[in-house]
C-alpha positions as CSV (number, residue, x, y, z in Angstrom):
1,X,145.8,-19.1,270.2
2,X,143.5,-16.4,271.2
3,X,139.8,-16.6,270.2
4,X,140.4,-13.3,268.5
5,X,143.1,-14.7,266.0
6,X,141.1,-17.7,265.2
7,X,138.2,-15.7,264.1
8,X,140.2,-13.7,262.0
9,X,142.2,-17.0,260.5
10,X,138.7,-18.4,259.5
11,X,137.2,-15.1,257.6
12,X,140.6,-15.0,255.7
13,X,140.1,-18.2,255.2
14,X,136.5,-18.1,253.6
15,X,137.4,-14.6,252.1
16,X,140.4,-16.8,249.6
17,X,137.9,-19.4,249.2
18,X,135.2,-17.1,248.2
19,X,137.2,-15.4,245.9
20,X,138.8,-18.5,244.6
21,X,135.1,-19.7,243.8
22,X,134.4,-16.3,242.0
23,X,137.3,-16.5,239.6
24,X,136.6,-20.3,238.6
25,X,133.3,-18.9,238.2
26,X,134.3,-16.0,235.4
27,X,136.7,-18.2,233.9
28,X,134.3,-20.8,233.3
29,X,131.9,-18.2,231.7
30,X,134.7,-16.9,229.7
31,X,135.1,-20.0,228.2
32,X,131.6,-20.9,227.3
33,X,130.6,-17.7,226.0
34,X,134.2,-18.2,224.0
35,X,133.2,-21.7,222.7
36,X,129.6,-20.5,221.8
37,X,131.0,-17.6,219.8
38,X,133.5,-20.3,218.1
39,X,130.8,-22.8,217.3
40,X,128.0,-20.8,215.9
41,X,129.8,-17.8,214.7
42,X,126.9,-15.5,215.2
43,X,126.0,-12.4,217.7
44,X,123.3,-14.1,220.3
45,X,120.8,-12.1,219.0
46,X,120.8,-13.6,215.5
47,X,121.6,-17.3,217.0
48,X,118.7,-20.3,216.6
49,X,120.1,-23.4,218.2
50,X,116.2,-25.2,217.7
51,X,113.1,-24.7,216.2
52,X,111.4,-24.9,219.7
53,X,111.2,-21.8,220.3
54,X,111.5,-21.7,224.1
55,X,114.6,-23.4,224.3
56,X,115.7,-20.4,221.7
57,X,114.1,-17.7,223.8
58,X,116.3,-19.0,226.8
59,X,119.6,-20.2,225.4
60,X,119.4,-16.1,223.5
61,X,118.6,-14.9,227.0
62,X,121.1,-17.0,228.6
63,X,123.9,-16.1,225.9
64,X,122.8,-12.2,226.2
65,X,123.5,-12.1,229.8
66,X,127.1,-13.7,229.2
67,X,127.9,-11.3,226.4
68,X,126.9,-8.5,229.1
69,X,129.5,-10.2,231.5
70,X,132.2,-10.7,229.0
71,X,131.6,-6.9,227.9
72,X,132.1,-5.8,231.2
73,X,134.7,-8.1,231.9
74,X,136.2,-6.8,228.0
75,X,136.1,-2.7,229.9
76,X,137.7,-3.9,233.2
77,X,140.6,-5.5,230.9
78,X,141.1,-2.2,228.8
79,X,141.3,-0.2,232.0
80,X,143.5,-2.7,233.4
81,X,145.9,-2.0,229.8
82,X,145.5,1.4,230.1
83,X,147.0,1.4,233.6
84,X,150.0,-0.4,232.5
85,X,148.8,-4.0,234.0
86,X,148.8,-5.7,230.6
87,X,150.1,-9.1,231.8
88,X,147.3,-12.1,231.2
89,X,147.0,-13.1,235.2
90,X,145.9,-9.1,235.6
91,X,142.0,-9.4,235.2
92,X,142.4,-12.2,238.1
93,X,144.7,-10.9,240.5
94,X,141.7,-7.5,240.6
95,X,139.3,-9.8,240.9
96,X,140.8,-10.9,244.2
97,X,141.8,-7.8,245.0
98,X,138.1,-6.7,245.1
99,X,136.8,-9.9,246.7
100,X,139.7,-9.2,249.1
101,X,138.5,-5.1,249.4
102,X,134.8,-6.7,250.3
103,X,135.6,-8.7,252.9
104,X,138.4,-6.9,254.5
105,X,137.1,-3.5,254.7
106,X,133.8,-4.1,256.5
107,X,136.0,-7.0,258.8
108,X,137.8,-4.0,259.6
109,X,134.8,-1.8,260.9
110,X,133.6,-4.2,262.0
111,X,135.9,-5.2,264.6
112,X,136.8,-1.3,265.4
113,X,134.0,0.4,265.0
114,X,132.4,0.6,269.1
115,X,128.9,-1.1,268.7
116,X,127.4,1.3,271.5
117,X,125.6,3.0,269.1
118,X,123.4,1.0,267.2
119,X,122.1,3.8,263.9
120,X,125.7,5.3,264.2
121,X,127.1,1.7,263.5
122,X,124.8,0.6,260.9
123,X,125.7,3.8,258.8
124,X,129.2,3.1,259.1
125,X,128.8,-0.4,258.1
126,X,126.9,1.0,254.9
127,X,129.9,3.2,254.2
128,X,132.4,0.7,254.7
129,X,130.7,-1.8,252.5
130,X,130.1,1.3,249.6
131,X,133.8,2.0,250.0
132,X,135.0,-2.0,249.5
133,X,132.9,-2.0,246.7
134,X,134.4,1.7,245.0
135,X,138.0,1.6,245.7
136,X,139.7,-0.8,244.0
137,X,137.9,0.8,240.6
138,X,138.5,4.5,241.5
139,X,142.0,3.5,242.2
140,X,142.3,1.4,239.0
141,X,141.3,4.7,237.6
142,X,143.7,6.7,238.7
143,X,146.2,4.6,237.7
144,X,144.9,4.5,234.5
145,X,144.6,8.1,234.3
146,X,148.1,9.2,235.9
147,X,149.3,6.8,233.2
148,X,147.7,8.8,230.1
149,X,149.1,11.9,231.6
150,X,152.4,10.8,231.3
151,X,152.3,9.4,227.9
152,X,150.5,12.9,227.3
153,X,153.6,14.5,228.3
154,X,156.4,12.6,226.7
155,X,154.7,12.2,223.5
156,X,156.0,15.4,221.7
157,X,160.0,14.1,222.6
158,X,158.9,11.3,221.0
159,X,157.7,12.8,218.2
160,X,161.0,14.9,218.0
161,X,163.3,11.8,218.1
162,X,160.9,10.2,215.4
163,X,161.4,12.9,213.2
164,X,165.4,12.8,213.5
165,X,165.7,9.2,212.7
166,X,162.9,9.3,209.9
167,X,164.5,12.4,208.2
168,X,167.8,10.2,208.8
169,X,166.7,8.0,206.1
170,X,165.5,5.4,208.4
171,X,162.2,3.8,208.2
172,X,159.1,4.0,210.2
173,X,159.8,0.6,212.4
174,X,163.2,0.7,212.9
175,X,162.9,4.3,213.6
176,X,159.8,3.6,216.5
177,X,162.4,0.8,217.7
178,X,165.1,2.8,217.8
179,X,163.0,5.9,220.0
180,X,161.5,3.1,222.5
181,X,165.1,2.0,223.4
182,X,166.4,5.8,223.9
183,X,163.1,6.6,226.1
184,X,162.9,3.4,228.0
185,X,164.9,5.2,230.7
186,X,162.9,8.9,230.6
187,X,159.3,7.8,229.4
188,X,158.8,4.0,230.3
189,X,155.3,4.1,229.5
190,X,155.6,5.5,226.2
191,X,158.5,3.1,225.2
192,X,156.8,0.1,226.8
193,X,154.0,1.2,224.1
194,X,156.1,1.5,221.6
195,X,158.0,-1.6,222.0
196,X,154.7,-3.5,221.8
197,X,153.3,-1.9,218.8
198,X,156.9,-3.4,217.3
199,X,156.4,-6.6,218.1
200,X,153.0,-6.4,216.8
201,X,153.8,-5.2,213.2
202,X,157.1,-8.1,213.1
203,X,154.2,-10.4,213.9
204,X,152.6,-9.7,210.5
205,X,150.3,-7.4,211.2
206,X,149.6,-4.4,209.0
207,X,151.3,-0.9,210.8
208,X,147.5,0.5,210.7
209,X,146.2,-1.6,212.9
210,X,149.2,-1.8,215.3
211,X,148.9,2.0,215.3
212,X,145.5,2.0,215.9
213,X,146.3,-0.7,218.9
214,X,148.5,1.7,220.2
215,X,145.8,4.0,221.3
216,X,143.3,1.8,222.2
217,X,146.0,0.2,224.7
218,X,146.7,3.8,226.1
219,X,143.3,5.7,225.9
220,X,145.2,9.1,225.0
221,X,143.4,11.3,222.7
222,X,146.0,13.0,221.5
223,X,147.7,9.8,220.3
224,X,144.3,9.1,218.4
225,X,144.6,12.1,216.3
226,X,148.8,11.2,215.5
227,X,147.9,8.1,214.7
228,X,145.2,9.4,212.1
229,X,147.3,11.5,210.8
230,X,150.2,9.1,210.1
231,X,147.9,6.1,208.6
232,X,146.9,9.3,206.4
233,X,149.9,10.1,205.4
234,X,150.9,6.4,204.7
235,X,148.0,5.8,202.5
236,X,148.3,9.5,200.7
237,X,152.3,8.9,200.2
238,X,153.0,12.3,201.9
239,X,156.2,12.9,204.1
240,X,155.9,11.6,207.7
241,X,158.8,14.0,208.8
242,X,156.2,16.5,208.0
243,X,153.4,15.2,209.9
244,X,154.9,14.3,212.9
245,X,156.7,17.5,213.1
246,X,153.4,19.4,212.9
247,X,151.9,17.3,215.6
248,X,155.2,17.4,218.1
249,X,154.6,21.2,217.4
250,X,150.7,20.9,217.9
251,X,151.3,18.7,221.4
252,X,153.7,20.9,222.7
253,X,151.5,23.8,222.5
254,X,148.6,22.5,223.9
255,X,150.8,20.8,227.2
256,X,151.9,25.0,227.5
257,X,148.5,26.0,227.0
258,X,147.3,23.5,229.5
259,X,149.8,24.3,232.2
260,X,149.0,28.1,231.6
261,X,145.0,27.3,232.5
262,X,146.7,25.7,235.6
263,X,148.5,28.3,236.5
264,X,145.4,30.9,236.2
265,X,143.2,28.3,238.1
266,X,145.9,28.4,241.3
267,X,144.6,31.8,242.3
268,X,141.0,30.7,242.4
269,X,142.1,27.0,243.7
270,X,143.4,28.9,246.8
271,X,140.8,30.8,247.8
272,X,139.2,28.0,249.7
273,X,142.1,27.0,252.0
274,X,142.8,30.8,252.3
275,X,139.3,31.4,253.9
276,X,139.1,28.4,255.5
277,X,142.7,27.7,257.5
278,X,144.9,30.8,256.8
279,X,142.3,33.4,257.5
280,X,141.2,32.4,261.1
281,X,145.1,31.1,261.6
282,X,146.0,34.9,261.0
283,X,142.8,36.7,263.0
284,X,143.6,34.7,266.2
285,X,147.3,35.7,265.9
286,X,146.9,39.4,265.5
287,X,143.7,39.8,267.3
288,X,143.9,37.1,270.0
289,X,146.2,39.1,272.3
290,X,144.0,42.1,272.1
291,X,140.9,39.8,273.0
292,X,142.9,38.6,275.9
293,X,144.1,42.0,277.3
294,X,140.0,43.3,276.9
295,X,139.1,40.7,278.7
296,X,141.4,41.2,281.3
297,X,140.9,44.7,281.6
298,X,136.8,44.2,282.2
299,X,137.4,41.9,284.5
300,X,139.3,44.0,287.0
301,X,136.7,46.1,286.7
């Protein structure tokens, strides 16, 4: 075994251990700040454990930096919904992945980069390091993103289908069940959605706030608008045919409008590339054998 491989064995090693250590760590704050919350029933700001009032000062302080965590820990959980990794070992599995990006990343550099130039290198390193730390939450966001943009698009079918069954005479439920399970082939994401604000409403929850859930999971604003609409309608008593045919129409025309402004922005999108590849691409084709022939001519001369 080469000393080569054994190095690289050991920091793998230390990287899972590391990261191991990190997730026991969250998890164990998770579950005091849970049990604190349980227990006392109050925001840490208003909570008084003693009348000393340093031990207060520091148990606040101590349970304001854990609600900090557990709020960022509460955004990295949305965004992981919102990209479609809903399941409850998600939040873990990118914690590793980032402990994993850390040490892997700058390990890689590392090793390749040629150490000959010591300023060169350092910079390098610094990149490396800034890049570990950035990519696996730019690509958690494009995920999250490329997600919304689907559900963007195959919300008005949706909405089409929903109006069928409801004008059908079948009710709101069994008519969102009966659209997830004909789109679960076309529009996953949007089913998936759908099925799960389903489950949540045969759970006992009111259709409001399964409605409402189903744009918080997704983070599409056009969704938050339908779904104000429809709990409108519900508590008003008008017709949700009505409403959700206005808003198929109203999504449709803003996914033509958008692709119009995309296909007005290609012209001006292209200008770049043009002058930067095709331009000199196309000046050393038509002019290079004229440069070629001048400079052959002065030189017989």
């Amino acid at each position: 075994m080469t000393p080569v491989l054994i190095l690289y064995l050991g920091i793998g090693a230390a990287a899972v251990i590391v990261a191991g250590f990190a997730l026991i760590s969250m998890l164990q704050r998770r579950d005091v700040m849970q049990r604190a919350t349980t227990e006392f029933g109050t925001p840490s700001g208003a909570l008084v454990l003693r009348p000393d009032k340093i031990r207060e000062s520091r148990i606040r302080a101590r349970l304001a930096e854990m609600a900090k965590e557990q709020k960022a820990n509460a955004e990295i959980e949305s965004k992981l919904i919102q990209g479609g990794f809903d399941s409850p070992t998600a939040p873990a599995v990118f914690v590793l992945l980032r402990m994993a990006s850390f040490v892997s990343v700058p390990l890689t550099v590392f090793l390749t980069v040629p150490k000959s130039r010591f300023l060169l290198f350092v910079m390098i390193m610094i990149v490396a390091v800034f890049l570990a730390f950035i990519l696996p939450i730019a690509l958690l966001d494009r995920f999250a993103r490329l997600r919304q943009e689907r559900i963007t698009r195959s919300v008005p079918d949706a909405l089409d289908l929903l109006v069928v069954c409801v004008e059908a005479g079948i009710s709101l439920d069994a008519a969102i069940l009966r659209v997830a399970k004909e789109l679960r082939l076309v529009h996953m994401d949007l089913a998936h959605e759908l099925l799960v604000v389903n489950r949540i409403t045969n759970a006992g929850l009111p259709r409001e706030e399964a409605l409402r859930g189903l744009w918080q999971r997704t983070g599409v604003v056009d969704l938050r608008t339908l779904v104000s609409s429809m709990i409108q309608s519900e508590k008003w008593g008008t017709s949700i045919a009505t409403v959700l045919r206005v808003a198929a129409e109203t999504l449709r025309r803003k996914r033509r409008q958008a692709a119009e402004k995309k296909a007005k922005m290609a012209a001006l999108k292209m200008t770049f590339p043009l002058l930067l590849f095709i331009l000199p691409a196309l000046f050393v084709v038509i002019l290079g054998p004229a440069v070629v022939q001048i400079i052959n001519e002065f030189g017989k001369i």
